[in-house]
C-alpha positions in Angstrom: -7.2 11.0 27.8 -5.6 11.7 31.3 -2.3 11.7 31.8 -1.5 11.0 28.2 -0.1 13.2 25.4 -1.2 12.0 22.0 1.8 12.7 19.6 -0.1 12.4 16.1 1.7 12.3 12.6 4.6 14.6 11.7 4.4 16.5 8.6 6.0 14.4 5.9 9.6 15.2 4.1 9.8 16.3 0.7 12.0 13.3 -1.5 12.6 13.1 -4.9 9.8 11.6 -6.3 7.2 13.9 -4.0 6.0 13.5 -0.5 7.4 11.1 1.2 6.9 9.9 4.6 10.0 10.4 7.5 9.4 7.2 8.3 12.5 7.0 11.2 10.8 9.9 12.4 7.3 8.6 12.4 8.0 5.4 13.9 9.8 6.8 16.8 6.9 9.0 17.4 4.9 6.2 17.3 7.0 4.0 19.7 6.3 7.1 22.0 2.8 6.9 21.6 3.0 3.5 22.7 5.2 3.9 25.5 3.2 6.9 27.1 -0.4 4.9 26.4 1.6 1.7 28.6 3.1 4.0 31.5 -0.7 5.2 32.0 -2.2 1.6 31.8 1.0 0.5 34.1 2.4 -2.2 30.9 5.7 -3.3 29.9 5.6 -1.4 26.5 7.8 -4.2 25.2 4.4 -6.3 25.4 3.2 -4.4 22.8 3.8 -5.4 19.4 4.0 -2.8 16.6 2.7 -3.7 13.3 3.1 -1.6 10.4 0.3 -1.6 8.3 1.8 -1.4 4.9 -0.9 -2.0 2.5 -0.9 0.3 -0.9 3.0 1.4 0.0 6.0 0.1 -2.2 8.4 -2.3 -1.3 10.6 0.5 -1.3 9.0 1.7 1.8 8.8 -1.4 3.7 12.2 -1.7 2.9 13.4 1.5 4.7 11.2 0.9 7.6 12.7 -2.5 7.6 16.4 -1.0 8.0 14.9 1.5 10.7 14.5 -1.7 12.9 10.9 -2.4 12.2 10.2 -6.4 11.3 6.4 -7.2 11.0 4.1 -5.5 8.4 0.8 -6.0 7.2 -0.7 -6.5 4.4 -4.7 -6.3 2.6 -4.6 -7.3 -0.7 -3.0 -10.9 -1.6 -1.8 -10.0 -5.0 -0.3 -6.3 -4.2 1.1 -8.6 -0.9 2.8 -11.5 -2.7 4.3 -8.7 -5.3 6.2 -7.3 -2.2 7.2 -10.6 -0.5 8.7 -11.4 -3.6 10.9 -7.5 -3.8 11.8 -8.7 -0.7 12.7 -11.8 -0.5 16.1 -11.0 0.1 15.0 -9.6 4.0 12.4 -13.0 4.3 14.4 -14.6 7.1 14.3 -10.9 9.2 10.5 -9.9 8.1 6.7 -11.1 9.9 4.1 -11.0 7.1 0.6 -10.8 8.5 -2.0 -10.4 6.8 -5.0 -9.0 7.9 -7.5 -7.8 5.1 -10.5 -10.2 4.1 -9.9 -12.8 3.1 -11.7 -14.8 0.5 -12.0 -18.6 0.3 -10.3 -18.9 -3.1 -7.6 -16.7 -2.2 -6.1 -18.6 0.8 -3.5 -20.8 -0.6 -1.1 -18.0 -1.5 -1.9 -16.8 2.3 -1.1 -20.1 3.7 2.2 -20.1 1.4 3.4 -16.9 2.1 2.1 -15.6 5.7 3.5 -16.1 9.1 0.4 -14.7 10.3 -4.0 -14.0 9.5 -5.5 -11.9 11.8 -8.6 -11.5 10.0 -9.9 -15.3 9.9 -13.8 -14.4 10.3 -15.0 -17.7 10.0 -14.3 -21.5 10.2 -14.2 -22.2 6.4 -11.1 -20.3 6.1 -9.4 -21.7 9.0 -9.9 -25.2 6.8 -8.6 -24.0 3.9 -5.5 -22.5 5.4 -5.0 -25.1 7.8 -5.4 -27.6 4.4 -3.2 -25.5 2.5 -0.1 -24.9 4.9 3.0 -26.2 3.4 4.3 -29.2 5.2 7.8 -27.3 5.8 6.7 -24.1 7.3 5.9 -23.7 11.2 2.1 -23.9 12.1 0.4 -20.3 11.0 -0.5 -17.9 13.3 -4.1 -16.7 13.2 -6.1 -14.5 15.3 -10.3 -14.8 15.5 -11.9 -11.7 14.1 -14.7 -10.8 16.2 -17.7 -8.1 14.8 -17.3 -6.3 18.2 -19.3 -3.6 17.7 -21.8 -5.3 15.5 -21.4 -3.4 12.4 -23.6 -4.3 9.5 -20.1 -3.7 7.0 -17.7 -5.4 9.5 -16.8 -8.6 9.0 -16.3 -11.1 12.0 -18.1 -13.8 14.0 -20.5 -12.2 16.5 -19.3 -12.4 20.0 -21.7 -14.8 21.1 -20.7 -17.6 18.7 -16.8 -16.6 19.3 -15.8 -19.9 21.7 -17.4 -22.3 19.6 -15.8 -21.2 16.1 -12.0 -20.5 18.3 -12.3 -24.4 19.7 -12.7 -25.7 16.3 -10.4 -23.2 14.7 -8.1 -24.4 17.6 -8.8 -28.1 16.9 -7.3 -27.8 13.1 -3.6 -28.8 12.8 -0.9 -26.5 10.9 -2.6 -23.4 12.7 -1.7 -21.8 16.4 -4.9 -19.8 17.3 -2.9 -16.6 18.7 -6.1 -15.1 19.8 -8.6 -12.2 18.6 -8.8 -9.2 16.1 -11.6 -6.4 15.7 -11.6 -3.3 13.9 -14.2 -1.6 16.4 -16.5 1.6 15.3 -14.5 4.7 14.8 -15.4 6.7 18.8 -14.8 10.6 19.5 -12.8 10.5 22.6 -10.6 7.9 24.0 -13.1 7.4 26.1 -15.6 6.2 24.0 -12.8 4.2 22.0 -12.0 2.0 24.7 -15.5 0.4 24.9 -15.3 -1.9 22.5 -11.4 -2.6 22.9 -12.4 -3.4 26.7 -15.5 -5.5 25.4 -12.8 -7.7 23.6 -10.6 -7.8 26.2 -13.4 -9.2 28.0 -14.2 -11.8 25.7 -10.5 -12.8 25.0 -10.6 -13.6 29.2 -13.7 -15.3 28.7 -12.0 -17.9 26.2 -8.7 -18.4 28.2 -10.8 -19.2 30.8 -12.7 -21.9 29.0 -9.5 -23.1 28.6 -8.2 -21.8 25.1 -4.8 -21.0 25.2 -4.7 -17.5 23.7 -1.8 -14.4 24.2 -3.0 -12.0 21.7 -5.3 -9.3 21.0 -4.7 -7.7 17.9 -6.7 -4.2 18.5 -5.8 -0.4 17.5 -5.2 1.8 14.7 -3.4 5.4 14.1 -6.3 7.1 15.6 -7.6 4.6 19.0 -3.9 3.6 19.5 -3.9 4.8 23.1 -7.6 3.2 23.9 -6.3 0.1 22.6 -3.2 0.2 24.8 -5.3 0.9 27.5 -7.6 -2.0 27.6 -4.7 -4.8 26.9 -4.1 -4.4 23.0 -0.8 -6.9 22.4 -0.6 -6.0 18.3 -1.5 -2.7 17.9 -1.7 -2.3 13.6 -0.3 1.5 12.7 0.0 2.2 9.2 -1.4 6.6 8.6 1.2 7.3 11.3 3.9 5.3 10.0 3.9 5.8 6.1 1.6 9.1 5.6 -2.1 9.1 3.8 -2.9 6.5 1.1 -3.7 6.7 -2.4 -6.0 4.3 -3.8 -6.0 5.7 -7.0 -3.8 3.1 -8.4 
């Protein structure tokens, strides 16, 4: 990309129970990544949220990227999740939980319990059952749309097409705040071809404020399209390879 330097992952520290990830290190380098993609797109880089995409980590590491400064982490998996929240409840009133795997309909409740915030809502049903299942005594929960934007056959996500109608009645339900969209777009070669679907939601988020939907995020980018995403108007940018190192799903 043009004017931008991509600073990618730093080779991890060695602790004592292995590799472990130098995670002040790695999310300064991602704050820089950040920064640098915003100077070229001429953005406040404080209009950028970084999320840090903790799924398949310990508690332990949220923790230590908690005390580094970092407050809003996401999560895939509701039962590895609520295991964590619960480690942590001692940081609950300093930490953003959003979740933003799949999400399946009998699986919302502890979502609606436990989450400040669902990115990956891909279709009206589960706006009901969260908006059903929101406790009374918690603020309304913030949700984003997800959106199939590059039409994968494996993606999940309502097609852009029928977006507006399913975000005015997911808009319509009370206990949620429609923040605005998500999409996990087609891994792309260059940054080039990354920003094409990033700009095609970008497009579509404009579409619905102008129909009158009153939306201010756009939940877009990962550790490798961070600085597309940045470019094309990304709000929540969700990093979790350059923040906590490779994952192991073997457990």
């Amino acid at each position: 990309m043009r004017g931008v330097r991509i600073i990618r992952n730093v080779a991890p520290r060695i602790g004592n129970q292995g590799f472990m990830p130098d995670l002040a290190h790695n999310l300064d380098a991602v704050h820089q990544r950040i920064a640098l993609a915003a100077q070229v797109a001429g953005r406040d880089p404080r209009s950028i949220a970084l999320l840090a995409v903790s799924k398949t980590f310990p508690a332990e590491d949220i923790r230590a990227a908690h005390a580094e400064g970092q407050r809003a982490f996401g999560e895939n998996y509701v039962q590895e999740s609520l295991t964590k929240i619960e480690a942590l409840s001692d940081l609950r009133a300093s930490i953003e939980w959003h979740f933003i795997g799949p999400l399946q309909s009998n699986k919302t409740r502890p979502v609606a319990e436990h989450f400040d915030w669902v990115h990956s809502v891909d279709r009206l049903k589960i706006a009901q059952r969260l908006s059903e299942q929101r406790p009374d005594n918690l603020p309304p929960l913030n949700v984003c749309l997800q959106v199939n934007i590059s039409g994968e056959a494996s993606k999940s996500g309502v097609t852009p097409e029928e977006a507006l109608r399913v975000a005015r009645e997911v808009a319509s339900l009370p206990k949620l705040r429609l923040r605005g969209l998500m999409a996990i777009p087609e891994p792309a070669g260059d940054v080039e071809q990354q920003r094409a679907p990033h700009r095609a939601l970008r497009e579509l988020f404009e579409k619905l404020r102008a129909e009158g939907l009153e939306l201010d995020t756009l939940s877009m980018g990962m550790s490798g399209d961070l600085e597309a995403a940045v470019l094309e108007g990304a709000t929540i940018v969700r990093i979790g390879t350059a923040i906590f190192g490779a994952r192991d799903y073997s457990h």
